[in-house]
N, C-alpha and C positions, 0 to 999 in steps of 0.2 A: 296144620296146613289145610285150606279150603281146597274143596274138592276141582274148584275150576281152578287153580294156581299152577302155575308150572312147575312140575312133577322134580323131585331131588333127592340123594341122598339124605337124611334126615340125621343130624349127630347135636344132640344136645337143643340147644335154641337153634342151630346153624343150621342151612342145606347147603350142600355142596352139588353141583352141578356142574360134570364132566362135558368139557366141550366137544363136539361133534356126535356127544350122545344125548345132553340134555337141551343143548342151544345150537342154532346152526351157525354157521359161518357166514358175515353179510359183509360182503366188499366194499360197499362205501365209506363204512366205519373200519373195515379192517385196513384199507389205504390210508384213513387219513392217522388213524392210531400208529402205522407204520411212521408215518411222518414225522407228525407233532410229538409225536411222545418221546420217539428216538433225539428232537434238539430239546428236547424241555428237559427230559429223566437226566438228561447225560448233562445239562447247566451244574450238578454235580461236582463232574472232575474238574472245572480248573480250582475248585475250595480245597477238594482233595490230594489235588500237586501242590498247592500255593501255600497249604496250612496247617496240612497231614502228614504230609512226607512221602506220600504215596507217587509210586510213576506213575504214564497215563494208564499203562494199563491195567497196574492195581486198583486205579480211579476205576474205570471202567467196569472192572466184577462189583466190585463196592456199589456200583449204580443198577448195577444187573442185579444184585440181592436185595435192592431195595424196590426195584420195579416188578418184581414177581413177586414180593410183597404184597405189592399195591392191587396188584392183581389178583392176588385171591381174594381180598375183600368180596369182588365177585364171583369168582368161582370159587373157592373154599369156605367161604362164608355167606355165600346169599345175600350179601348186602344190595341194596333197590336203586345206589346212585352212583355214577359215576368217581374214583375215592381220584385222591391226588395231594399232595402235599397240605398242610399248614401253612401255606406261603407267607402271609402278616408276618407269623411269629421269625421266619428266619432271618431278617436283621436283629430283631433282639439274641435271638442265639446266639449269632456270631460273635455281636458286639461284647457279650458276658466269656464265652468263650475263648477266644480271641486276646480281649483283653487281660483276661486273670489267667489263664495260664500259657506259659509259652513254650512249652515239650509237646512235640505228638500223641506220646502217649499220654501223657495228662488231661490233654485236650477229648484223645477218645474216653478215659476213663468217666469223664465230667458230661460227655454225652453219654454214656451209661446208663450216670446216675440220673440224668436226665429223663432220660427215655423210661428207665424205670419206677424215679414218682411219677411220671405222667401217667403210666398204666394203672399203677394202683391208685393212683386218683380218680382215674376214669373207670375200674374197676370198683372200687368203693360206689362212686356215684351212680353208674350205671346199676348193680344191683339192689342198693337200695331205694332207686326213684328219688335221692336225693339234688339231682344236678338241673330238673327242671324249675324246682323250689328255689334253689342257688341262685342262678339266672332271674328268677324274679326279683329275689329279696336285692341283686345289687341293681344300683341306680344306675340310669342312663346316661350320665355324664361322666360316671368311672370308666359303665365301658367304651365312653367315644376316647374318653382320654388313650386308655388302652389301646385305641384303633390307632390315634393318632401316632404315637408314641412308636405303634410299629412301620407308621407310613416317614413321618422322622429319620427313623433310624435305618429306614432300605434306600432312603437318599442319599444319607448323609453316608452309608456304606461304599455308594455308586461315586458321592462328587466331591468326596472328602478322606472317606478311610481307607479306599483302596483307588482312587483315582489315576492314581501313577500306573499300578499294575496292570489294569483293566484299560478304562476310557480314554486316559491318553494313550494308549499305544495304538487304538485302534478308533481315534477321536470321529473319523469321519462316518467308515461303515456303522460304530454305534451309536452316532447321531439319529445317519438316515433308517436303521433299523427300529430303536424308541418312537422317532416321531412317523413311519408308518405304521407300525403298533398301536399309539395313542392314539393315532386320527381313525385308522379302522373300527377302533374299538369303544373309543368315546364321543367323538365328534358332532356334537350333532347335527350342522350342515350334512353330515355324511347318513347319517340315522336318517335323514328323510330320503335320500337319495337310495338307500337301502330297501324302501318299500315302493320309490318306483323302478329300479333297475335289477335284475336278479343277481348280473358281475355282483354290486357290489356287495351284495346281501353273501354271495358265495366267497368272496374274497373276505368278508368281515366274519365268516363262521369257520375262517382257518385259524384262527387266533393269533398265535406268532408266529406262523409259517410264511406268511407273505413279507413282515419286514425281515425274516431271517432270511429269505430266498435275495431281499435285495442287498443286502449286508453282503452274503458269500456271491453274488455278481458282481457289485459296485467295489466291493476290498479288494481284489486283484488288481485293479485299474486304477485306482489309485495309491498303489503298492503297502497295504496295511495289511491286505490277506496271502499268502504262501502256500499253495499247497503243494502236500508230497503224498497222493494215495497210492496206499500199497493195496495190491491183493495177495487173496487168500483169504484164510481164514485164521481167527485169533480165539485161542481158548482161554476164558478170563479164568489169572489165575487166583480162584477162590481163598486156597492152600495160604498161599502168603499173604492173604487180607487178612485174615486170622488171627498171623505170628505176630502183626503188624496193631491191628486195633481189638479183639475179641480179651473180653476183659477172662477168660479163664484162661488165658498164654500171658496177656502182658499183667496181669492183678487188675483185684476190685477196687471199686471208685473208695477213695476215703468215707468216712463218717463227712466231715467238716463239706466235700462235694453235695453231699445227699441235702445234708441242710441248704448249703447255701445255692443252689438250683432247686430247691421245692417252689420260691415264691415264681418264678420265672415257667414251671411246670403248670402254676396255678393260674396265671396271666393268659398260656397258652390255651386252658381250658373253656379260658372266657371266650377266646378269641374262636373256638372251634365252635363251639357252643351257636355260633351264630352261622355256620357252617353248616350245622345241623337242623335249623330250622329252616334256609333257605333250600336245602336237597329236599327235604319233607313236602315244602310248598310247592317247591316246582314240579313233584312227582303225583299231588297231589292235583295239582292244576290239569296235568295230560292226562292223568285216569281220568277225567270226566269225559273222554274223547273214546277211552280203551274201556268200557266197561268189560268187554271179551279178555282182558287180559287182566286180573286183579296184581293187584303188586299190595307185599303186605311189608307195611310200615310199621319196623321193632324199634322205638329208641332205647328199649334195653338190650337188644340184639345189637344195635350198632356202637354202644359202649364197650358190649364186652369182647366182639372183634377188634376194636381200637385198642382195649386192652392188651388182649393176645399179640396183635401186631410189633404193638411198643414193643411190649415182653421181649418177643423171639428178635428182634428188631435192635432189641440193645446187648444181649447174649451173645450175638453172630455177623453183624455189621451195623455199631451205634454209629450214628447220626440221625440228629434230634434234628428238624419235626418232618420230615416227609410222609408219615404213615398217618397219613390227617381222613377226615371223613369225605370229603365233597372237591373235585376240580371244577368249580362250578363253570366253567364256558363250555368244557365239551358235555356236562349234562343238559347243558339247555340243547347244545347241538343234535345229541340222539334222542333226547324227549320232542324234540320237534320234529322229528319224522318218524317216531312212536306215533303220535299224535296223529298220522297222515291213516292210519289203518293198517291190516294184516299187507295189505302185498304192500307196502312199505316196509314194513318189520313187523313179523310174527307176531315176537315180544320181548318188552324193554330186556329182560337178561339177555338175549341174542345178540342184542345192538350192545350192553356192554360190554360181554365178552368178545365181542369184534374187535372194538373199539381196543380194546387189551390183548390183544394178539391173539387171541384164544389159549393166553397162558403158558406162552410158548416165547421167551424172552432171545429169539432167535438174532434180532437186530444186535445186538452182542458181539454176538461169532463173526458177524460179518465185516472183514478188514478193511476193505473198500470204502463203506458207508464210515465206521470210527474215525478213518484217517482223514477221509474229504471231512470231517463233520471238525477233526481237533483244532483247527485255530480258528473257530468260531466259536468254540466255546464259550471264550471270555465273555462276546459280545452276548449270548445266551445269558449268559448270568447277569451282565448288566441289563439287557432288557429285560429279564424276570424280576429284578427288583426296579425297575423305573414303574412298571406298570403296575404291583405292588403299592409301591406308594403313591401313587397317583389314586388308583381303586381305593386304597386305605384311609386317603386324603378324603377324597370328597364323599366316603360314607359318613365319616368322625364327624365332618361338618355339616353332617343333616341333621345333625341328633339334638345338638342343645335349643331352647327354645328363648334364651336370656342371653344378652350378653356375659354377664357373671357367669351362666354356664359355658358361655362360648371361650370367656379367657381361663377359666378353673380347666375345660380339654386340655389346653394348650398348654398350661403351666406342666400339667399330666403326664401329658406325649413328650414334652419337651425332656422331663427328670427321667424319665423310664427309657429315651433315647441315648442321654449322656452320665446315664448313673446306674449303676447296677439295680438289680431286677426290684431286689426284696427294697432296698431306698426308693425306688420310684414307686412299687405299690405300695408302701407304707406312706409316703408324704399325697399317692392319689388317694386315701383314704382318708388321711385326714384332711387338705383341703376341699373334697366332698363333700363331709361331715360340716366344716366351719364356714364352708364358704358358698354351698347350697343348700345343704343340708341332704337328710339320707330319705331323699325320698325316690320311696322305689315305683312310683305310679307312671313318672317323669316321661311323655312320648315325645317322639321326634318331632322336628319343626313339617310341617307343610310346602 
């Protein structure tokens, strides 16, 4: 550790930095963390009632173990970016999931084994310096395929495999929810309107807080939304998540799981992979602003907390891929007022640990917030994957610079959407191979 870095317990490669001793508490980010985090982390439970077997409130600790989680990244581990889900990868999850087996518990054992190739592949990778090499040696046009293939499969989740469940029941407020998401976020009429108007620059840096605020107004009024908030307080009960998914009460995953989710573990890797370099970049962009604040950049420190994470993550409440490296919207949001100077924010761990309640996964306990929040859930979940494939969509189709590459994506994303994991990466590698060829130099179009 450099002598100007903000000071931590020291364990291993890791520092751990206790909130209100090593970082302060900064209210802008600890409001909006309050917010967005509590409708994003909880898009969870309706997977969990709908597919697990869990009630909501077993849903609910299930989403509380996996957001304290999330949140040591920065406090238990030191991590320099904003962490949040694998988002890409979770339509393929489901889709493989979902499909191949149909018991609860089969289902949690298969995230498991999931969750624990993914550790030790990123545990492999990360301590040998093998995963940057990896990343180079595959071509450009596997990984757009890959991209596409999850952007694919989080629609066709949304307008095809769960449509009944979800979008039609709630057709209108998830309309208008998606498409004020979409247009705050990608629009670009609106992008220009964002550098001269501050509204809308403040309304486009809540992510999916504004179309979730018109979703739970507009569904009352036109009778799709119901609510019943209760108060009090609700103690999630951890105990029967346990008896219910923890693979040392219900047994370990098979052999034949282990194999047949490695190639889908390996997909995932790619997909974070790209996670990893854009946290790097964007943290690397505001330190030219903070030289008073160094931030030190481990990509072997950030493997092996991903590691760790999966690890404890599939032991105690598996569900594969939440414990990812980067939410990349709300790091661009606190590195831009990092960016601003000390009496903006100290230093970037301050503004994450904000951001992350200061580790203190309280919104949980509170019955009020659950209850108003449960029948919006759905529409959370559909908007977390509209936007997904949209994002996933138009990165996949920046990359190839050939037509042949453009239809070789598409055949990719298409097989790896409608076919299991290890078929869709074995036929993206061979039409790669035959049909561009393995060239790994391959940059994206302009």
């Amino acid at each position: 550790m450099s002598a100007s870095e903000l000071p931590g317990w020291r364990w291993g490669p890791f520092t751990c930095r206790v909130p209100f001793y090593h970082t302060r508490l900064l209210w802008p980010e600890f409001m909006q963390g309050m917010l967005v985090s509590a409708a994003t982390g909880l898009a969870l439970v309706p997977i969990m009632v709908a597919y697990f077997g869990l009630s909501f409130e077993q849903a609910v600790a299930m989403s509380m173990l996996h957001s304290m989680l999330i949140g040591s990244a920065v406090i238990l581990f030191g991590e320099s970016y904003a962490p949040g889900w694998i988002t890409p990868a979770l339509p393929l999850v489901l889709g493989f999931v979902l499909a191949g087996y149909a018991e609860p518990m089969q289902r949690f054992q298969v995230m498991t084994a999931l969750s624990l190739n993914f550790a030790l592949l990123v545990f492999i990778l990360g301590i040998t310096g093998m995963g940057k090499r990896l990343m180079h040696w595959l071509p450009s046009t596997l990984k757009a395929g890959i991209i596409l293939g999850a952007a694919i499969a989080a629609l066709k989740r949304v307008f095809i495999d769960d449509a009944e469940r979800f979008l039609l029941q709630q057709p209108i407020a998830t309309t208008i929810a998606c498409a004020i998401c979409l247009l705050f976020t990608f629009s670009l009429p609106l992008q220009r309107l964002k550098l001269k108007y501050k509204l809308f620059m403040w309304l486009g840096a809540l992510g999916l807080l504004p179309g979730f605020i018109a979703a739970a107004v507009i569904g009352p009024l036109v009778g799709e939304v119901s609510y019943d908030i209760q108060w009090g307080f609700l103690i999630p009960p951890v105990t029967e998540v346990w008896a219910l998914a923890a693979p040392w009460v219900i047994g370990w995953p098979t052999r034949e799981m282990f194999l047949q989710s490695l190639p889908l573990a390996m997909v995932t890797y790619i997909i974070l992979f790209g996670d990893l370099i854009t946290g790097n970049e964007i943290t690397r962009e505001g330190q030219t602003h903070r030289a008073d604040d160094p931030i030190d950049i481990n990509p072997n420190r950030s493997h092996l907390s991903l590691a760790a994470r999966n690890g404890v993550m599939a032991i105690f409440a598996p569900f594969f891929p939440t414990q990812g490296a980067l939410w990349t919207g709300v790091h661009v949001i606190i590195v831009q007022r990092w960016k601003q100077g000390r009496e903006a924010m100290p230093n970037l761990q301050s503004g994450l640990a904000s951001y992350y309640l200061m580790g203190l996964p309280f919104i949980f306990f509170l019955r009020p917030l659950l209850t108003g929040l449960k029948p919006l859930l759905g529409i959370a979940l559909s908007l977390t994957l509209v936007l997904t494939g949209f994002a996933c969509a138009y990165i996949a189709m920046s990359i190839p610079r050939d037509n042949t590459s453009r239809g070789t994506v598409l055949l990719i994303g298409t097989v790896l959407a409608f076919f299991e994991p290890w078929i869709g990466l074995l036929i993206g590698v061979v039409a790669t191979w035959l049909l561009v060829g393995w060239n790994t130099e391959e940059k994206p179009a302009e």
